[in-house]
Every structure is written in structure tokens, then in C-alpha cells.
C-alpha positions as CSV (number, residue, x, y, z in Angstrom):
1,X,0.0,0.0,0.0
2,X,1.0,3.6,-0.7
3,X,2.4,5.9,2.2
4,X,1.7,9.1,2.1
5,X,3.1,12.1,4.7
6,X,0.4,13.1,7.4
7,X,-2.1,15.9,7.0
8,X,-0.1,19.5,7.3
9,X,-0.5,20.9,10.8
10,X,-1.8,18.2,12.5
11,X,-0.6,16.5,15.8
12,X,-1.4,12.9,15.5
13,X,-2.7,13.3,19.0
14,X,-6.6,12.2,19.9
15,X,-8.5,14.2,22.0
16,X,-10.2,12.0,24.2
17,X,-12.2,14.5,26.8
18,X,-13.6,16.5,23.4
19,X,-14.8,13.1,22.2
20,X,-16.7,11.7,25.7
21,X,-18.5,15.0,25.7
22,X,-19.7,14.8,22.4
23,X,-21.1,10.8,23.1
24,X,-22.7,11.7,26.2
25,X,-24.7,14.7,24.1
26,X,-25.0,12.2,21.4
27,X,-26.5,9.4,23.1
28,X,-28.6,12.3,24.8
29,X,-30.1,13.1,21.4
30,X,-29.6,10.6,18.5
31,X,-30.6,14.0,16.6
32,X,-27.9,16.4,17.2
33,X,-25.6,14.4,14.4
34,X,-23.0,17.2,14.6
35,X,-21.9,15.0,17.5
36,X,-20.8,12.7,15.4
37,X,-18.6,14.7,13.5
38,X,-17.1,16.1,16.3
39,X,-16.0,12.8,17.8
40,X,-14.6,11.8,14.2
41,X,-12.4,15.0,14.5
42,X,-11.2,14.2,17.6
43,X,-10.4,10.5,17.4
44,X,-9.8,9.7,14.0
45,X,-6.7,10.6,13.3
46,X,-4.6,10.0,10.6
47,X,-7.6,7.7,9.2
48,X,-8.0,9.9,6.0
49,X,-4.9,9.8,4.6
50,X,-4.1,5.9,5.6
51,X,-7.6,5.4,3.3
52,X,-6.8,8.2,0.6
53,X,-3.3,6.4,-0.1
54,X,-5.2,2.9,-0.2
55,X,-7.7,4.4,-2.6
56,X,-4.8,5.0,-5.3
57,X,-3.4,2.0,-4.4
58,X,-6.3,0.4,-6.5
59,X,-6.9,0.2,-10.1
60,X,-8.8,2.7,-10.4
61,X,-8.9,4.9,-7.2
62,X,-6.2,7.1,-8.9
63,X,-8.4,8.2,-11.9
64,X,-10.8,9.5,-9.3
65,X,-8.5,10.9,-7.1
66,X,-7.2,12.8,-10.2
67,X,-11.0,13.9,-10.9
68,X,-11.7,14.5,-7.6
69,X,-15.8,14.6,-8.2
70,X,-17.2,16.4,-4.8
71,X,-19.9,13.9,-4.4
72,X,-21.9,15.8,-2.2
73,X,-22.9,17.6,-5.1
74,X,-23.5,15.0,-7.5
75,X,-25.8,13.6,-5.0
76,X,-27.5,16.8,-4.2
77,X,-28.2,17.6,-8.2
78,X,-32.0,16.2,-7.8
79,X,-32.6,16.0,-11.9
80,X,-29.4,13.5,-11.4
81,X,-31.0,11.3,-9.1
82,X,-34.0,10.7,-10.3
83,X,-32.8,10.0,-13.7
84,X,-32.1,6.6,-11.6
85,X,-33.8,3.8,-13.3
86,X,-36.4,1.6,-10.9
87,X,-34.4,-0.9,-9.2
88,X,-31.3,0.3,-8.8
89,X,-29.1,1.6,-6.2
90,X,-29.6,5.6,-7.1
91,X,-33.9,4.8,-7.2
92,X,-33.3,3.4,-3.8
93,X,-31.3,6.5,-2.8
94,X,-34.0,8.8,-4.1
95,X,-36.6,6.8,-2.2
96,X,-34.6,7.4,0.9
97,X,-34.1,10.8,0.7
98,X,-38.4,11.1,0.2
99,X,-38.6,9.0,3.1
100,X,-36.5,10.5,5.4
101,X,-36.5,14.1,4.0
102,X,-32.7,13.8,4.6
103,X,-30.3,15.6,1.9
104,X,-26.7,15.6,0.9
105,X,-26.7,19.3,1.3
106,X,-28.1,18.7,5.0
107,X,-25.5,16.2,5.7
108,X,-22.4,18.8,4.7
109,X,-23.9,21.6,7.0
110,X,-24.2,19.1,9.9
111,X,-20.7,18.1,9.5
112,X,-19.5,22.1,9.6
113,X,-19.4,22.5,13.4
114,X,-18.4,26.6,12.8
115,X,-21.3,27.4,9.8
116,X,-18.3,29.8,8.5
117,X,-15.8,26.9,7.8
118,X,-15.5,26.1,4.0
119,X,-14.2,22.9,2.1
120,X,-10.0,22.6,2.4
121,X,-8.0,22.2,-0.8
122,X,-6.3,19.0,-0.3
123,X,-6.3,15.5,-1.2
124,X,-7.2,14.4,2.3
125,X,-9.8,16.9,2.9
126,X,-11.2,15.6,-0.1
127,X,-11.2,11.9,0.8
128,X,-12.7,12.7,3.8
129,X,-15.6,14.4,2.5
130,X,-15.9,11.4,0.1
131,X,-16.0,9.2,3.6
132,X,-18.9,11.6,4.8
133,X,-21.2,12.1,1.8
134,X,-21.2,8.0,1.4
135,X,-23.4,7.4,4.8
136,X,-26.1,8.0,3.3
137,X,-25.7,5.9,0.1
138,X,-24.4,2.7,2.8
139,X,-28.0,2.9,4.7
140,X,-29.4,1.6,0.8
141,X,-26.7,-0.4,0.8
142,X,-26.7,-2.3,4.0
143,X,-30.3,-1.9,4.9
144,X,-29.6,0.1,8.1
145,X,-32.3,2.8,8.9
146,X,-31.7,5.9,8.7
147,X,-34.2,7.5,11.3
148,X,-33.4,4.7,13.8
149,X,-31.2,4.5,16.6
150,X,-30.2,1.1,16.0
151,X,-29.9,1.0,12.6
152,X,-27.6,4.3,12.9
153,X,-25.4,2.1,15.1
154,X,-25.4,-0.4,13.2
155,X,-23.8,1.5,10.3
156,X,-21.5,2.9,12.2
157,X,-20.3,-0.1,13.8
158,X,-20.3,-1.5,10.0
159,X,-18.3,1.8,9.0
160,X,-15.6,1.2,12.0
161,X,-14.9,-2.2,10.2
162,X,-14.8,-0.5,7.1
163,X,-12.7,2.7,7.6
164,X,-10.9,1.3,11.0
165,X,-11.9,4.7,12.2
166,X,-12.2,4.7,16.1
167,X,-14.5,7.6,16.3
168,X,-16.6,5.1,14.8
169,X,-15.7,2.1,16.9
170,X,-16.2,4.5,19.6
171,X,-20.2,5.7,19.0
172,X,-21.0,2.1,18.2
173,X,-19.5,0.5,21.5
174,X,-21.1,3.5,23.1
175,X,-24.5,3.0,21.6
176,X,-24.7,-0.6,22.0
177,X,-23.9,-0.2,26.4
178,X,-26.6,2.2,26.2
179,X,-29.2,-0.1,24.6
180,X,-28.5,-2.5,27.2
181,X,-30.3,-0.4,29.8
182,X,-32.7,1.0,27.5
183,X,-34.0,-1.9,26.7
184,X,-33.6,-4.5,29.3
185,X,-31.4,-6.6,27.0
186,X,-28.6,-7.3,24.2
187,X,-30.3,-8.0,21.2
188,X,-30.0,-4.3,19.9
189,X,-26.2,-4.9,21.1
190,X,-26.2,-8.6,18.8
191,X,-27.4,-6.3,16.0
192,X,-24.8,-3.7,16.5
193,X,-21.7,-6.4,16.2
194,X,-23.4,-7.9,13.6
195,X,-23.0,-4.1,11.9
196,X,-19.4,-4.5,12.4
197,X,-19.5,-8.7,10.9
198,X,-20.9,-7.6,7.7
199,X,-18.7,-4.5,7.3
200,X,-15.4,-6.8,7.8
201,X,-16.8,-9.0,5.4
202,X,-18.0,-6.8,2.7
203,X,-15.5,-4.9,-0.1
204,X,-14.0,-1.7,0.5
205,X,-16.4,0.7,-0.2
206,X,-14.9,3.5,-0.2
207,X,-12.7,2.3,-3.4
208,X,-16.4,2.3,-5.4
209,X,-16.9,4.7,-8.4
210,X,-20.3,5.9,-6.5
211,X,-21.5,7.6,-10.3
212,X,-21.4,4.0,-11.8
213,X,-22.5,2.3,-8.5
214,X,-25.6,4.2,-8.5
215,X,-26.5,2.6,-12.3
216,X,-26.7,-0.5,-10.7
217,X,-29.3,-2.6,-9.6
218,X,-29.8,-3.1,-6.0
219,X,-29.7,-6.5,-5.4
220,X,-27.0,-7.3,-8.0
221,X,-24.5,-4.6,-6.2
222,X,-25.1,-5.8,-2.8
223,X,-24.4,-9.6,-3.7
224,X,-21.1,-8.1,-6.0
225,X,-19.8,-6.4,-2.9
226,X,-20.5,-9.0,-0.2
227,X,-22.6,-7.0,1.6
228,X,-24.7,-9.6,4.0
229,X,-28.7,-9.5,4.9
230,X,-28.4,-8.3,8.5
231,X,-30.6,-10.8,10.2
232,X,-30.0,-10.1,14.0
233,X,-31.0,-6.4,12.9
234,X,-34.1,-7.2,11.2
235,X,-35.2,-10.0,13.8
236,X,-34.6,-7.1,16.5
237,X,-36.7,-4.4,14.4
238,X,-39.7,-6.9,14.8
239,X,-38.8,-8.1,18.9
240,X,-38.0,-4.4,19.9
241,X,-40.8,-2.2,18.0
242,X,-40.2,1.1,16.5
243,X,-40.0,3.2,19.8
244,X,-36.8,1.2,21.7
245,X,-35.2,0.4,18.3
246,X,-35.6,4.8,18.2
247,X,-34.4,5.1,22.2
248,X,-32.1,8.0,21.5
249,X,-34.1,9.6,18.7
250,X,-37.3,11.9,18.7
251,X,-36.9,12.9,14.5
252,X,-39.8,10.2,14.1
253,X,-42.0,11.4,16.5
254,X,-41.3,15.1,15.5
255,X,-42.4,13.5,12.0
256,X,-45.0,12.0,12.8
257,X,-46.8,15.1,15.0
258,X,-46.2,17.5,12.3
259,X,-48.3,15.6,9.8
260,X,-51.0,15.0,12.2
């Protein structure tokens, strides 16, 4: 694999007492995602270039490193996505972004934790805004709910495996301890580590070519890239019922008052 020197200006140090005050707030409110990002800046260091040098390590990750297509704005251009014939990947995207009324727009502004901070020129920066504007794209992938506790941390514990991010390992174990007292039991816990099973398991995602992914039928991609049918998570979307599988989350119930 490629090495690459380390992001200018960084330390290489974690910050551990930023990131246990963003998971308690977190795990507070499933909703305030810019949680999440927070703990990703403090604990995952280094992670972006390690990724960016094994992305043009492969065939062709150096092509779209050389592109560099911001895919935050490919995924935002709505006459683009739903061009998306039924069945594939990018119809399954724009189902979930009706569904959930989430955007790729929303996602970037989340992830700026000072409004007045603007995208960095560098090839790190970049990859790591590949890494971010991806989630969403994974939850059609995997299965994974979006606007569900347990599904959330169930991607995430599938994109620990998948990045070897510990911000990501970190939310996940955190999530999962939680759920144990929310719930009076371990099967959202079973799900979680199931998350991380299928992520090990799967193909590296973030070596796709997302455009051409998108072109693909569903089915046909998930089987191509490994990516498992999470049983323990669907068998504990039945046992636990919407509200404990939701524990940290009130989106839905925001949701569902405001169409009432």
C-alpha cells in the first residue's frame, strides 16, 4: 500500500475529553448528528490519509483521485438522481431521501461545526468528504435505517470495520452499552456487532466509483460487494418495535406530530 506524509498541521494526538463530551450529548439526542462529526475530528486521526493512499493504491482509485468529483454535489443535483432507473441503487437512494427528508446538502452543513468553515483544498480533505457524503448511500446499501437508533449504530459499527476509524468504533461500543439499559437486554447490542461482521466482510467501499455504482441494480450490487442481509437487525426491528429500536431519537415522532 501507498504511504503518504500526514495531513499539514496536525498533531497525531486524539482528543479524548472532546470526544466523551460529544457521546454523552449524542446518546442524549440521536438527533444532534454534529456529534458525530465532532468525535470523528477528535479521534480519528490520521484515518484519511491511511484510506486516501489505499484508494490510489487500487486500479482505479487514482483516476478519481485525479477527478476528484465532490460527491456531495453529485448527490444533491435532484434531476441526477431521479434520472435513476427503478431498481437500482440511485432509485433506492431517491426513495430514501423522500422517506426520510434527509439531503446531501443537510449532511455537509451538519458536519460544519463553525457554519463559517468552508471545504480545504487537499487531497485528504477531499477523501474525507468522500467518507462523509457516502453514509447515506451505505443505509441503501446495507439496509440500516436511517431514522433509527439502531440502525444508525449499526452503520456505524459497519463503517468502524470499514474505515478502522475509532470515532466510529467508539459511538458504536457507546451506543450498544446504552441499549442495554434501554432496553432490558442485548439483542440491539447482537445487532450492533453484527453491523461490524458484515462490514469486515464486505468490499471496501470507499474504493467504489459511486457515479457508476448508482446505475446498478440493487440487489446485483449488494451480492457483487459482499454485503450480507443483516438478520439479528431485522429479527430485532420486529422483537423491539419502533419506539426502543428509536431510544435516542425523537426525528420520528417530530415526524409524525407534524403531519397529524
Amino acid at each position: 500500500m501507498a504511504k503518504l506524509p500526514p495531513f499539514p498541521g496536525t498533531t497525531g494526538r486524539r482528543d479524548w475529553r472532546t470526544a466523551f463530551g460529544a457521546l454523552r450529548k449524542l446518546l442524549a439526542n440521536g438527533d444532534d448528528t454534529g456529534q458525530v462529526f465532532r468525535i470523528m475530528r477528535s479521534l480519528n486521526v490520521g484515518d484519511t490519509a491511511e484510506a486516501y493512499a489505499r484508494l490510489i493504491a487500487t486500479p482505479e482509485g487514482g483516476r478519481m483521485a485525479y477527478e476528484r468529483v465532490e460527491l456531495a454535489r453529485r448527490f444533491a443535483d435532484r434531476d441526477w438522481v431521479n434520472g435513476f432507473a427503478p431498481g437500482t441503487v440511485g432509485a433506492a437512494y431517491r426513495e430514501f431521501l423522500d422517506t426520510t427528508g434527509y439531503s446531501a446538502d443537510g449532511l455537509v452543513q451538519v458536519s460544519r461545526l463553525d457554519p463559517s468553515e468552508t471545504d480545504v483544498i487537499h487531497p485528504y480533505a477531499w477523501m474525507g468528504r468522500r467518507t462523509r457524503d457516502v453514509h447515506d448511500i451505505w443505509h441503501v446499501l446495507t439496509g440500516y435505517k436511517a431514522d433509527e437508533t439502531m440502525g444508525e449504530a449499526c452503520l456505524v459499527a459497519f463503517s468502524y470495520a470499514q474505515t478502522r476509524g475509532l470515532g466510529w468504533a467508539f459511538i458504536a461500543t457507546g451506543a450498544a452499552l446504552k441499549s442495554i439499559r434501554e432496553t432490558g437486554g442485548t439483542l440491539l447490542a447482537k445487532a450492533v456487532r453484527e453491523g461490524y461482521r458484515n462490514g469486515k466482510r464486505a468490499a471496501w467501499l470507499l474504493g467504489e466509483d459511486y457515479e457508476a455504482l448508482m446505475h446498478e441494480p440493487l440487489d446485483a450490487a449488494r451480492a457483487r460487494l459482499g454485503i450480507a442481509d443483516p438478520v439479528i437487525y431485522r429479527h430485532a426491528q420486529v422483537a423491539l418495535g419502533p419506539q426502543l429500536a428509536s431510544y435516542a431519537s425523537t426525528q420520528k415522532a417530530r415526524a409524525q406530530a407534524a403531519l397529524a
